[in-house]
C-alpha positions in Angstrom: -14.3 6.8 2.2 -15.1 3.5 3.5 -13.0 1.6 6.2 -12.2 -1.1 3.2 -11.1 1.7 0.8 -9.0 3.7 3.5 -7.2 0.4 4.1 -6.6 -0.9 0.5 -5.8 2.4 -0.8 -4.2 4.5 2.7 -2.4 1.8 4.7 -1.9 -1.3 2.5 0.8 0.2 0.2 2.8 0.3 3.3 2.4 -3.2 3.9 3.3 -4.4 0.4 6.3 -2.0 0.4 7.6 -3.0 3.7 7.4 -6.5 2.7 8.9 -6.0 -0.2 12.3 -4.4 1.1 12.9 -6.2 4.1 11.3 -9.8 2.4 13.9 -8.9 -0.2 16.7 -8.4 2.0 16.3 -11.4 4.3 15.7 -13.8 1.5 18.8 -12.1 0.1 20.7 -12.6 3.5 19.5 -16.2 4.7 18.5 -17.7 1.2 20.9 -17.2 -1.0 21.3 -20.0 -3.5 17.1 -19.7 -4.0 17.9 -16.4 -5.4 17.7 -17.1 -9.4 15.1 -17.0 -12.2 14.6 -20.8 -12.0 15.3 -20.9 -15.8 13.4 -24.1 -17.4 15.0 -23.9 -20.9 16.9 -27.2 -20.4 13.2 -28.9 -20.3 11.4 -27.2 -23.3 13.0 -24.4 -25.7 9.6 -24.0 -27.4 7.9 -20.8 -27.1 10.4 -19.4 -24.5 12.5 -17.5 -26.6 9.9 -15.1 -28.2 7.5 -15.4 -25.2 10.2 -14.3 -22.9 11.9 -11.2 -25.1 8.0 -10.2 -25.9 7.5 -10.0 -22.5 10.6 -8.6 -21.2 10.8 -5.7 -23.9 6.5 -5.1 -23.0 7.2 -5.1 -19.4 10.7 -3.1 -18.5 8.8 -0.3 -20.8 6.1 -0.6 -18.1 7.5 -0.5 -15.6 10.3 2.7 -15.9 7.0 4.5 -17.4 4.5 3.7 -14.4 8.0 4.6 -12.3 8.5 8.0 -13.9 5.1 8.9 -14.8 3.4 7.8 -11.9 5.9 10.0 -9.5 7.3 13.0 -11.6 5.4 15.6 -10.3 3.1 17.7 -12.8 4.9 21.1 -12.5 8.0 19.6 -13.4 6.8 18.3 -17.6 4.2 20.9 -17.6 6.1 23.5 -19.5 6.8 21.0 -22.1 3.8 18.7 -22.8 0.3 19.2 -21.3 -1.2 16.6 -19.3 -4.0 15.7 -22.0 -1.2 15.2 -24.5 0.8 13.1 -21.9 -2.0 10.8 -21.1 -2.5 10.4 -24.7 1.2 9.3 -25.0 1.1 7.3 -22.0 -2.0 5.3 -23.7 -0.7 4.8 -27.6 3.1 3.6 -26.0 1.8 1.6 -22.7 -0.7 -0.1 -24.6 2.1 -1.1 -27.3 4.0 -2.3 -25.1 1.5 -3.9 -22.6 0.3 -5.8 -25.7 3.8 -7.5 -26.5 4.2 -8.2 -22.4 0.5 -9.7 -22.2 1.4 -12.1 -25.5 4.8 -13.1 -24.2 3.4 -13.9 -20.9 0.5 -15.7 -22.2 2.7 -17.8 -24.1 5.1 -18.4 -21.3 1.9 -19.1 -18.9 0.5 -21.7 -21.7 4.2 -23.2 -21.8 4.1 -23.8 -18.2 0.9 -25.0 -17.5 1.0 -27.4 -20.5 4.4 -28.9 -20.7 4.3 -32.3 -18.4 8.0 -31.7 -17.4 8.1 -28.1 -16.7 4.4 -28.1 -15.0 6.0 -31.2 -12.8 9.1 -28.9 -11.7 7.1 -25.5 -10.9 6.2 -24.8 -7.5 2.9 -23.2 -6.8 4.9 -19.5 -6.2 5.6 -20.0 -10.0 2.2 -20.0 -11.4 0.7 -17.8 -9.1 3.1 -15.2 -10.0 2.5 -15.5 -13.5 -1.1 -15.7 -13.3 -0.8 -12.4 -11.1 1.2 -10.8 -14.0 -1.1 -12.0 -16.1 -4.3 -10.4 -14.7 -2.3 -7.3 -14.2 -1.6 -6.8 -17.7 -5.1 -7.7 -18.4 -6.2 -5.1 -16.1 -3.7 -2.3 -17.3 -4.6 -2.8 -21.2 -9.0 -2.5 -20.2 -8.2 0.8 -18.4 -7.4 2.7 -21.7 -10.9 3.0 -22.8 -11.9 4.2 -19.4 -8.5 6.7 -19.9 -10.1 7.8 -23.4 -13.0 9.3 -21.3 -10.7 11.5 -19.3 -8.5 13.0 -22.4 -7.8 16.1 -20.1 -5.5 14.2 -18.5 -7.6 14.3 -14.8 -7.7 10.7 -13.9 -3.7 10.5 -14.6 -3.0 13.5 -12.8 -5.3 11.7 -10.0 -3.3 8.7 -10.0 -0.1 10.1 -9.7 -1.0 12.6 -7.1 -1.8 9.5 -5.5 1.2 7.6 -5.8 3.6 11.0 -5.0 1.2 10.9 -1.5 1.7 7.8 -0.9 5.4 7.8 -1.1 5.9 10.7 0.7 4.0 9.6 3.5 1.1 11.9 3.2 -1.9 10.9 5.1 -4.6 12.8 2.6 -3.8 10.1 -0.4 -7.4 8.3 -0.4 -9.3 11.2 -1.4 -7.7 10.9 -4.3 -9.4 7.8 -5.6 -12.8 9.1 -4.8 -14.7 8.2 -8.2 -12.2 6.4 -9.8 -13.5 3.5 -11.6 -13.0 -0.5 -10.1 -11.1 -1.2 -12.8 -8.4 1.7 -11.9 -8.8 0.6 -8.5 -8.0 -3.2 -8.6 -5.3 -2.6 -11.4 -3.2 -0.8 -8.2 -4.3 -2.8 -5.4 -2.8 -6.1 -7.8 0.5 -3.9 -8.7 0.3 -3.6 -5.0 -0.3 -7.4 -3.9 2.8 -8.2 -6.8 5.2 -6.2 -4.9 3.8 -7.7 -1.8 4.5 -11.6 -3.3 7.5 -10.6 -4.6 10.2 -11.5 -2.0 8.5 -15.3 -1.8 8.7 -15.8 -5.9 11.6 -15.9 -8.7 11.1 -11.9 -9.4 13.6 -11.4 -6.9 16.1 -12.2 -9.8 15.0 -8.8 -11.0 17.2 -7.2 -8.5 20.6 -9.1 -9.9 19.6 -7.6 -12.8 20.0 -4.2 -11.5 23.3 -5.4 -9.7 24.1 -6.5 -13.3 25.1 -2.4 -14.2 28.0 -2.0 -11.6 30.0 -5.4 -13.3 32.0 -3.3 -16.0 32.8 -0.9 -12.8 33.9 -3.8 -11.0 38.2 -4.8 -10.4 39.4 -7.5 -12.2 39.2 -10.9 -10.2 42.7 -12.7 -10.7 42.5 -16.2 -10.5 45.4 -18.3 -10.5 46.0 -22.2 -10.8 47.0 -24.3 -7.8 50.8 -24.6 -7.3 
């Protein structure tokens, strides 16, 4: 593999992940009151409501599936569904839901970039984030006619042999990718660039919503009046 490919694919994940632990953690420790979703109901209700739960429901489905299927090994569903079958499941469900999280964020990114008051109140990490998101949904739903070629499951099982190298620091992961098409190839080096941006934009509101599970385990908070 070439220097370029090596790089993108071998050493950059490392990059984007590092940056998006500790970015997350300083900006958690240091920045505190700029960690929120910057809601901009207050300014336009219109198409926010359905553009938001379309894309919400499309892309939490996305992302536990990538999350799961991308780093369960093979041996461990293989007794119960084959890898063709998986794929095949993977395709008909992620393209569902990638469908409803690329027409809820095109609405939301048309909302944004079209409303006077809410396009004078976003800061440039606002649009860029969505037009990344955008472009990555884009990218995942024109990689499931290439994944129709590859029925036998053998590009997936690539790609997650890949990520499972990756994350346990395995320095053979490249050779993976070897003949995978472009399209595969910049649909993970964006997820990658995402993760990489995503201390510096309004995602990191993603992690209260993980927080947002221990509240019910939580001890009452007793507040009493003055006097």
């Amino acid at each position: 593999m070439s220097y370029s490919q090596t790089f993108l694919f071998g050493i950059y994940p490392y990059i984007a992940l590092t940056i998006f632990l500790l970015g997350s953690l300083i900006r958690f420790d240091r920045e505190q009151y700029t960690w929120k979703s910057d809601s901009s109901q207050m300014l336009r209700r219109g198409q926010l409501r359905l553009g938001s739960n379309l894309f919400h429901i499309g892309v939490l489905f996305l992302f536990f599936g990538h999350f799961f299927g991308m780093l369960t090994p093979h041996f461990v569903y293989a007794p119960f569904i084959s890898a063709g079958a998986k794929q095949i499941l993977a395709m008909a469900s992620g393209g569902t839901a990638g469908a409803l999280a690329f027409i809820g964020l095109s609405l939301l990114l048309h909302r944004r970039l079209t409303e006077p008051r809410i396009r004078a109140t976003s800061k440039f990490s606002d649009i860029l984030i969505l037009v990344l998101l955008w472009l990555q949904l884009a990218l995942g739903l024109a990689t499931i006619p290439l994944s129709a070629q590859h029925l036998d499951g053998s590009m997936m099982l690539r790609l997650a042999e890949w990520a499972q190298r990756i994350v346990t620091f395995r320095g053979d992961a490249v050779e993976l990718l070897v003949g995978a098409g472009w399209i595969f190839k910049t649909h993970l080096v964006l997820g990658m660039t995402i993760f990489l941006v995503f201390p510096f934009t309004r995602l990191v509101h993603v992690w209260s919503g993980f927080a947002a599970t221990t509240y019910a385990a939580r001890a009452w908070q007793v507040v009493r009046p003055r006097g």
